[in-house]
Phi, psi and omega in degrees: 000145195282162231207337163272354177275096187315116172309070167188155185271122171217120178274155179226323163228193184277136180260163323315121175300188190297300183300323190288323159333297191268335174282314171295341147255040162274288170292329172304337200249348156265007188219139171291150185308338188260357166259107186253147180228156191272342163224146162335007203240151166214123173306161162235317180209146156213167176184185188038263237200355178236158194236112167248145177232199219308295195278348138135012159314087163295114196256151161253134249244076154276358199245354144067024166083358186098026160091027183255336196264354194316253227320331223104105114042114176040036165333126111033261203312312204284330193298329211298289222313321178292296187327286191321312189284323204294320204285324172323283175193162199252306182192155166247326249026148195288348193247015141294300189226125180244182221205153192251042163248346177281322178301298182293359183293269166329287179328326191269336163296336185276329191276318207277338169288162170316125189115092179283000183299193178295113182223192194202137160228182204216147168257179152194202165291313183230170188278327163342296188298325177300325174314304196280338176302312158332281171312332181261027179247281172317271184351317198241009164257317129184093115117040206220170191232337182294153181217125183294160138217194192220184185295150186072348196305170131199145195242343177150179152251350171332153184279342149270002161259338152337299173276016167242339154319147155253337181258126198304298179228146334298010201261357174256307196317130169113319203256359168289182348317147261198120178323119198230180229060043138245141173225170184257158181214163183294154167268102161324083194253069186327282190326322188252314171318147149331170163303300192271342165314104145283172182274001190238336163310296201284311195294349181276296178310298188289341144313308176323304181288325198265357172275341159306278180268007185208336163086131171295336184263019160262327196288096151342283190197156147222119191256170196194159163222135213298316184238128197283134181271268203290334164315334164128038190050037199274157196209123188288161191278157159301135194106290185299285197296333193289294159331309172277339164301284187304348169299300163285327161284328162319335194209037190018071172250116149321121153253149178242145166270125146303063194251049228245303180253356189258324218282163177059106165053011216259312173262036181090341154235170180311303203226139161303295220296025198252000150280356163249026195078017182247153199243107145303148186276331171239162199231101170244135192222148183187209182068253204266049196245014194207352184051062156093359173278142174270128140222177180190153199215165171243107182245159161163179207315138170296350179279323194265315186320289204289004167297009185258137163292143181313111180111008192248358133253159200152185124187190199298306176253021165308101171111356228289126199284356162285296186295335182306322208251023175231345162293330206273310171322323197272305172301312189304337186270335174298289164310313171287338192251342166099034180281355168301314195276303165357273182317289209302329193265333172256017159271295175326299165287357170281270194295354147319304191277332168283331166299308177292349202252330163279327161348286197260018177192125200247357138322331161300093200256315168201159199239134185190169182124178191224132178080201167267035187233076155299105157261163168210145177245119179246156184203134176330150188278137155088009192206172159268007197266133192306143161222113191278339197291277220289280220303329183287310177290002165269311176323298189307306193277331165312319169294319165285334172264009176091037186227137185258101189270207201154152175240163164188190191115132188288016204217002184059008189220057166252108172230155224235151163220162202211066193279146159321130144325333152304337205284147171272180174291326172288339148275359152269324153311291174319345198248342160291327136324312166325297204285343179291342182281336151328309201267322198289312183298279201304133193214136225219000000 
């Protein structure tokens, strides 16, 4: 972090100032029309808990680039780390010429996921490209081509994580035909399930289904992510993942974790799935596995990894020795720095303060998350009916007062918040004040 960038939110113009302003027609007129962005401003530095842009604004940071920033923004550990490798070399590729920093990558990734057994990872780039790399490692391990998801998911924009997406718009709508043998199953959604729906109910309603339509002895893999991201931070009931997993080792099905956005600390363990105790067979990670560099890997049991014949994964830059040497940084700052007890500690003061703030506005319909992975699912007052309205106009007004949010959710009316693991507490207060003063003002 730049050691001149002030930890605190201070405005200077009207948002968007003038340079953001200008820069944004710049981009309507260099950039395609289907890359949209959520607020008017274009940075210049960031770091801790804060985002500055062109025009000398600082914003406080919940949204972490979409959870890539977990360590902070320009970490310490990750510029050194990057800086020392960029005067080294940029790239070779690993599978031309190869590099021991993708090899430590991998160790560290095969020791720190769930699970002690034997494992192998593969790097590659975005979290997409790892999804699907899953899928064609189960597929030809065996040997079966279907693949479960489940309701609210996303997996990516690739065209088989697309079909593999539950929400139509924007990540679909338009862009099929669609990769197919993919199929969907119900979800453990507590806030919206019955009353009597427990997680081993729902995980039971989802087997039903997926053996009804689609049979174990077609069945690939079922991927899933322990607490779902764009779907709205839904965090499955206790009971529901641990149930589709033994299901899946019960009837040789791969299950893959989907950890793209829950992994390296962001919820209060290294890994979601290590809050019920579940061992995937395969792990896919990316986001904050790199302190904002793209990589992104696939680890699991070594018998599955390695079922691909020599040359059938890969690609140019998987493993690109800039991101290898900014991930090895980026766990060592994890470790070294307490940021697992971090996340915990910014659960706690998050949801302290959204339990009271639902207490008294009962548009807060459920307060949920794990970590520094927050939600509030909003609604018409007196009901469960979405307001997708209300989640745009506190975002929209969060944003003019310097606090940077998201939304998200099939119903659009989720906001999720995702603060750097850097940020302090007075500044998650303060930005939590904000918003309450938000909500007392705001009507949809």
């Amino acid at each position: 972090m730049s050691a001149s960038l002030e930890q605190r939110r201070h405005l200077v113009t009207a948002i968007p100032g003038p340079r953001s302003v200008e820069l944004m027609a710049r981009k309507s007129a260099a950039v395609a029309h289907g890359i949209g962005t959520t607020m008017p401003v274009f940075a210049v530095e960031a770091g801790g808990g804060v985002v500055k842009d062109v025009d000398g604004n600082s914003f406080i940071d919940l949204g972490s680039g979409i959870a890539v920033t977990t360590v902070g923004n320009s970490a310490p550990r990750v510029v050194e780390a990057v800086q020392q490798q960029v005067a080294a070399f940029t790239h070779t590729c690993f599978m031309v010429t190869p590099y021991e920093g993708y090899v430590a990558v991998a160790e560290a990734l095969n020791r720190l996921t769930p699970g002690d057994h034997e494992k192998r990872s593969a790097l590659f780039n975005s979290g997409a490209e790892a999804v699907e790399n899953a899928i064609k490692i189960a597929r030809v391990h065996t040997n079966k081509q279907a693949v479960v998801v489940f309701d609210h998911a996303y997996h990516g924009r690739t065209n088989l994580t697309m079909a593999m997406t539950a929400k139509s718009m924007p990540y679909k709508s338009g862009f099929g035909p669609f990769a197919p043998e993919v199929y969907r199953a119900p979800l453990s959604y507590p806030y919206r399930d019955e009353k009597d729906v427990d997680g081993t109910v729902a995980a039971r309603r989802a087997i039903t289904v997926i053996e009804k339509q689609v049979g174990a002895g077609n069945l690939a893999a079922v991927v899933i992510e322990p607490i779902q991201g764009e779907g709205g931070f839904i965090v499955p009931a206790d009971g529901f993942l641990p149930a589709i997993a033994q299901w899946c080792t019960a009837n040789g099905v791969v299950f893959i974790a989907d950890e793209v956005q829950t992994g390296f600390a962001r919820t209060g363990a290294l890994f979601a799935c290590d809050h019920e105790g579940v061992v995937p067979d395969l792990i896919v990670t990316a986001k904050g596995i790199a302190g904002g560099l793209p990589l992104s890997a696939v680890t699991g049991r070594a018998d599955i990894m390695d079922a691909s014949h020599v040359g059938g994964l890969g690609g140019t830059y998987g493993g690109n020795p800039l991101a290898c040497a900014a991930a090895l940084a980026t766990i060592e700052t994890i470790e070294a720095d307490g940021l697992v007890e971090r996340a915990a500690q910014i659960e706690r003061l998050m949801l302290d303060r959204l339990h009271r703030l639902q207490a008294d506005d009962d548009r807060l319909g459920d307060v949920r998350g794990r970590g520094a992975m927050i939600a509030v699912e909003l609604v018409r007052s007196g009901t469960d009916e979405p307001d997708a309205d209300l989640a745009r106009i506190v975002a929209t007004s969060a944003h003019q007062a310097g606090v940077i949010v998201l939304t998200c959710g099939t119903y659009g009316n989720v906001l999720r918040f995702l603060p750097p693991l850097a940020i302090s507490d007075e500044l998650l207060t303060e930005a939590l004040d904000i918003l309450t003063d938000i909500f007392k003002e705001a009507t949809s």
